[in-house]
Structure formats: structure tokens, C-alpha cells
N, C-alpha and C positions, 0 to 999 in steps of 0.2 A: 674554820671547822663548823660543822651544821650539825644540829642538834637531831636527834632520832631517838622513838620511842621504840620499845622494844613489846613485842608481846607475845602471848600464848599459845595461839591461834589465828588463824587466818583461815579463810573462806575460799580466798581468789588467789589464784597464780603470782609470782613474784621472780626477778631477775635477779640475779646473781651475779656479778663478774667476777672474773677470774681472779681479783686481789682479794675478792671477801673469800673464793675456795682456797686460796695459800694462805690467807689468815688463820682460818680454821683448819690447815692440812687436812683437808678436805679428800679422799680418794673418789673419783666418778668410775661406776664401774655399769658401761651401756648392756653388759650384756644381761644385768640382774636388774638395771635401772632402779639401781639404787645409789646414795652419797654414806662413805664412810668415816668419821672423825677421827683420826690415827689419837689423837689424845687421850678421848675419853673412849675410845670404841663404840660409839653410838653410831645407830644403821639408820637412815630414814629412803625412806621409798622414792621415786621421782618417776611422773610419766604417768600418775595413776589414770586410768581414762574417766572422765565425769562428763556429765552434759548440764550443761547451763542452762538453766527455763528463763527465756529471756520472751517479752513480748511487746507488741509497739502500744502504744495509746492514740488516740484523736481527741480534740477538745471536744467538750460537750456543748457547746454554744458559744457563738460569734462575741471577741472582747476587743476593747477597741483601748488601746496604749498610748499614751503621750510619752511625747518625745522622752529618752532616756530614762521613760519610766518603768516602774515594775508591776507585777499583781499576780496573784494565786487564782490558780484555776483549775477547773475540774475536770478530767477525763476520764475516756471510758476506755476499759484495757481490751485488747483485739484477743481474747484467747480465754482457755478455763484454766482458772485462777483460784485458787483456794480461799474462802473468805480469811479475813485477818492475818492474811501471809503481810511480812514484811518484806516488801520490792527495794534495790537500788532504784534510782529514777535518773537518768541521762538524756543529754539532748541526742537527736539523732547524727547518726554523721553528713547525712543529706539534707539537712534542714538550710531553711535561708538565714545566711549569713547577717540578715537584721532580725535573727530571732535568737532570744540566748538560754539556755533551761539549766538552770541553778540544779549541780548534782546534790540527793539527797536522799533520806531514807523517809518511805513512806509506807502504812499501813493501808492495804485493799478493803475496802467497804462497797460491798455491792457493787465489784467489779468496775471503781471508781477509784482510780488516786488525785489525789491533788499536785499539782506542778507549779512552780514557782518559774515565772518568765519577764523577760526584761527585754528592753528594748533600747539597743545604743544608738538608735537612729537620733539626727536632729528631726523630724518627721514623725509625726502622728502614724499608726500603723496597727491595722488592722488585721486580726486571725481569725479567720472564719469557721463556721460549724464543721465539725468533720477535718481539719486538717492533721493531718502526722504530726505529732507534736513532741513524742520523749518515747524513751524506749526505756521498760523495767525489766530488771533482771532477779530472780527470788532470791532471797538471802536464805541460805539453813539457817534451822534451828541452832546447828551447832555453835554458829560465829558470835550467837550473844550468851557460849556457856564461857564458866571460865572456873579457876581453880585457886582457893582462897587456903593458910594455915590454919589448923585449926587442932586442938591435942588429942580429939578423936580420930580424924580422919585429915591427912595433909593434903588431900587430894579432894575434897569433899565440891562435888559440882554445886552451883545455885543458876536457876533461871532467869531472868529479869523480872520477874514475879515474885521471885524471893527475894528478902533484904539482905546484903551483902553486909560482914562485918564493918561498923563506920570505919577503924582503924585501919581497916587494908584497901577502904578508896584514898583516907585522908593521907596515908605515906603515900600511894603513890601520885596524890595530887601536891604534895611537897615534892616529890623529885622528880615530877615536873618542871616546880616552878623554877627547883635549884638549878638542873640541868639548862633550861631558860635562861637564865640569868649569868650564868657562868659560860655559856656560847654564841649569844649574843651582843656581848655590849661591844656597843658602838664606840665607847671611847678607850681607845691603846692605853692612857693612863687612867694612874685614880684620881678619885676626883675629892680630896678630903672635906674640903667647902662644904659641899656639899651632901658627904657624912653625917658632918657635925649636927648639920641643920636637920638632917632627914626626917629623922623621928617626932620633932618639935612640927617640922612643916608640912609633914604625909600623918601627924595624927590627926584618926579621925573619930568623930564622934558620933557615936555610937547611945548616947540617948534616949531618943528617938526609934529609933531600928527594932527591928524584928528579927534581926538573923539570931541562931545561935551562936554561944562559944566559938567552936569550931567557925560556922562560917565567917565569923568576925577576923577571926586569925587567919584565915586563907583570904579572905579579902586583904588584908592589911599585909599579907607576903606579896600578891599577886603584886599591890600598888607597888611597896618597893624594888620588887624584879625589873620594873618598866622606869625608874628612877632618872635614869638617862633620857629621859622624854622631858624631864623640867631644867630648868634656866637654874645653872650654877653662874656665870657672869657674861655679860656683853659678848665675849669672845668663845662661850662658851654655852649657845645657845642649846634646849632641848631639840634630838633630831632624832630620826626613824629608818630606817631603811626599807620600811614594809612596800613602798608605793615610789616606782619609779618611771618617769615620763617622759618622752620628749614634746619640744615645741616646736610645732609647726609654723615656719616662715614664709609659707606658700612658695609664692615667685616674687616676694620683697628681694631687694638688690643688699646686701649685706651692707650695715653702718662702718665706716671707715672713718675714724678722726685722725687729723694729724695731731702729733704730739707737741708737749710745749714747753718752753724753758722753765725751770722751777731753781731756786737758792742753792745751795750744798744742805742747809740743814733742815729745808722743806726735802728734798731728795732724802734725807737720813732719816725723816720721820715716814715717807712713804717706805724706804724700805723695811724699816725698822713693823710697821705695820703690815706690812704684806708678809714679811717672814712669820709673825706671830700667827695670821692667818692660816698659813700652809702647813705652820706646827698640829693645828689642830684639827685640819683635812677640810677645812670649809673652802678653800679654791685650791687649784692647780694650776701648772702654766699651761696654756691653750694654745694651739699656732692656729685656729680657729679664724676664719675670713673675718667672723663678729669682731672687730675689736675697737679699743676706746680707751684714754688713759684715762690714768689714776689721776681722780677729781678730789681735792683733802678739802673739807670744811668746816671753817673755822666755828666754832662754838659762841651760838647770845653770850655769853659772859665772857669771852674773847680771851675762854681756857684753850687747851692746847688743843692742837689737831687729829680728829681721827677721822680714821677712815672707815668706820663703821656707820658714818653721819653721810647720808647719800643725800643730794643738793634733790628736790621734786623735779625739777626741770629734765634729769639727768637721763637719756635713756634705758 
């Protein structure tokens, strides 16, 4: 299950499928183009017509990128642009393919935004004066209102100019983190080890520091939500799912080893080793061309065998 935030307001268009309208026995009614809730009886509109002030940018002067590098730069917007409007910023969808534009929210000054660009080339790469470079699109005013409790008014609007109740960013930067933590982790079971320690081994000290109260306590949630990132034992390394990759083999010919005689109770200990692995999802079996047996080695103090001890030599 995937975690989602839930919010107020939105600005931009959003899909819906057909599970999320039988969730909410949702009725679509095209001829009023409107959605009705049979629950609560709430009517909301659909189809309203708006127009989007979207406009392209050019760099304002020649920048020159190293390889896989990044850097902020300055453009100038092709269109009239309100000062101090706040723009989306996107890459174009015709841009080259070794150019990449970090989406992002930017403020217009003197018909200038700043863009953020990277460059995944192995290759030095150069953009020159005047190239197409991002396209912004205006954000309303309305997408940064929102609606806070309060025993005057339970609806009472604030700006981003205005300071928001601390308590009504801090709960919902707690169920956040809760919601975080209870749909991500990475490990099926618990990990009590790991428990015990936590407190003793994620305290931090605080000293030194500038934060206040509050940020001290949300820093110290945030750390233990991510908990699953540290080493409870050997077999039980810190791991992520955030960043997932493949390796490129080129036109290498795949490594083939023949296999090789082993004991009964060297065989018992590779199995015995390779089941506890797949309990905790660190390998699977592979019918993969790569393959190579299981290499067990022995321990300097000629303790037992594991196979968590990979020989240098080993592919």
C-alpha cells in the first residue's frame, strides 16, 4: 500500500478512476457535469472551463555543465507576466534529451525565473544564449490558501504571508510522519533488537542546537520513522527502496561457473544460510544466465562458516 496525502485544494486537474468513484458512490451526471456523493449528498462541479497562462523561458546567457553536473540559471520569460507571480517551472517536452529541468516553484523578478538544470551526459555540455529552456505555468493565488480551526471562525482563510497556527502545521507534520512509517517499512516483521536500542542509539543531542522544542521533536520522529535504514544485525542490514537500478553488462558474455562437490554438513550450512537469507528478502532464486555457486568462507579464527563473508577474489 502507498502512502497519499490528502488536501484542500488543488489548483490543477486530477484523475480519478473508476475504484476511487465506487468508493465514494460517486454518481457522474454529464448532463449538469457535475459528481454526486449518494453518502453525504455533496455536489461538486466537473468540466469547469479555465485557461492556464503557461509561458516558455530562454537562458539568459551561455552556461557550460560538467558531466552529470548541475547548476541554477537564469531566464528570461517569453510573455507578460505579472511581477512576483509565482510560476510552476517544467522542462519542455521538446527539449534534448541530455538536458533535464528540475520541476519547481519559482517567483518572477523582472520577468526572470531561475531554473535548475542537470546534465546526465558522461560529456561536458554546453547551453547556449537564447535556447528554450522550461516552460512556466502561473500558479493562483488561491493554491497557497487554506483553511485552519479556529473558535471564531473554522473556516478562517490565511495567506502565506500570514502565520499559520504552529499546532495545525505540527499535527499535520506528525501524520505525516505516522502515516510514513506505518506504509513504508521495508521489513514484514518487527524488529525488537532493534526497539530496545533505538532510543539509546537515534538519541540525539541537542546541546549545541538552535532548533526549538517543537523542531527538536519532529526531527527526532522524522529519524525514527526512517529506523529501517540502520543495521539491527549481519543478516539484517539497513536498506531503502527509494533508488532502484539496473547494471549494465554491455556485450560482456555472461559468467558461468561449474559447480562443485561440498560435505553433507558444508551443504547444510549453505542451505541453512541461504534459507535465512530469503526469510528476510535479501536474495531470490534467479534462473538468470549470471550464475555462480555458493562460495562459504571460513573465518581467521576458523569460527564457523558464513556466507555473509564474500572471498575479494569472488566475482
Amino acid at each position: 500500500m502507498r502512502p497519499f496525502i490528502v488536501v484542500d485544494k488543488l489548483h490543477i486537474d486530477v484523475i480519478l478512476g473508476t475504484d476511487a468513484l465506487k468508493a465514494f458512490r460517486a454518481v457522474v451526471d454529464l448532463d449538469e457535469n457535475s459528481v454526486t456523493l449518494k453518502d453525504t449528498g455533496e455536489k461538486f462541479s466537473i468540466g469547469s472551463p479555465s485557461v492556464e497562462e503557461m509561458y516558455s523561458t530562454k537562458i539568459s546567457s551561455t552556461v557550460r555543465i560538467r558531466p552529470g553536473g548541475q547548476a541554477l540559471v537564469v531566464t528570461d520569460v517569453l510573455g507578460e507576466v505579472a511581477e512576483e507571480t509565482t510560476v510552476l517551472v517544467e522542462g519542455l517536452v521538446d527539449l534534448d534529451a541530455s538536458v533535464r529541468v528540475a520541476r519547481s516553484l519559482c517567483t518572477v523578478h523582472d520577468k526572470k525565473v531561475v531554473v535548475e538544470v542537470c546534465s546526465p551526459s558522461t560529456e561536458e555540455m554546453v547551453i547556449k544564449k537564447g535556447t528554450l529552456l522550461a516552460a512556466v505555468s502561473v500558479v493562483p493565488e488561491s493554491a497557497f490558501e487554506t483553511t485552519v480551526s479556529s473558535p471564531a471562525d473554522e473556516s478562517e482563510p490565511f495567506s502565506p504571508g500570514e502565520k499559520a497556527p504552529a499546532k495545525h502545521e505540527s499535527d499535520w507534520i506528525h501524520a505525516t510522519i505516522a502515516a510514513s512509517s506505518q506504509t513504508t517499512d521495508a521489513s514484514p516483521d518487527a524488529m525488537p533488537e532493534l526497539d530496545k536500542v533505538l532510543q539509546a542509539e537515534l538519541k540525539i543531542d541537542f546541546s549545541d542546537s538552535k532548533l526549538g522544542d517543537e523542531q527538536k521533536e519532529l526531527f527526532s520522529d522524522l529519524l525514527g520513522s526512517f529506523k529501517d535504514m540502520f543495521v539491527e544485525t549481519s543478516i539484517k542490514p539497513g536498506r531503502a527502496d527509494l533508488l532502484e537500478f539496473p547494471i549494465d553488462t554491455g556485450d560482456s558474455a555472461p559468467i558461468k561457473q561449474r559447480p562443485y562437490r561440498v560435505s553433507k554438513a558444508e551443504g547444510d550450512v549453505m542451505e541453512s544460510e541461504i534459507q535465512q537469507y530469503q526469510e528476510v528478502s535479501l536474495i531470490r532464486p534467479s534462473s538468470s544466465p549470471w550464475a555462480s555457486p555458493v562460495l562459504i568462507i571460513r573465518k581467521p579464527d576458523g569460527g564457523p562458516a558464513s556466507a555473509s563473508t564474500i572471498d575479494a577474489s569472488t566475482p
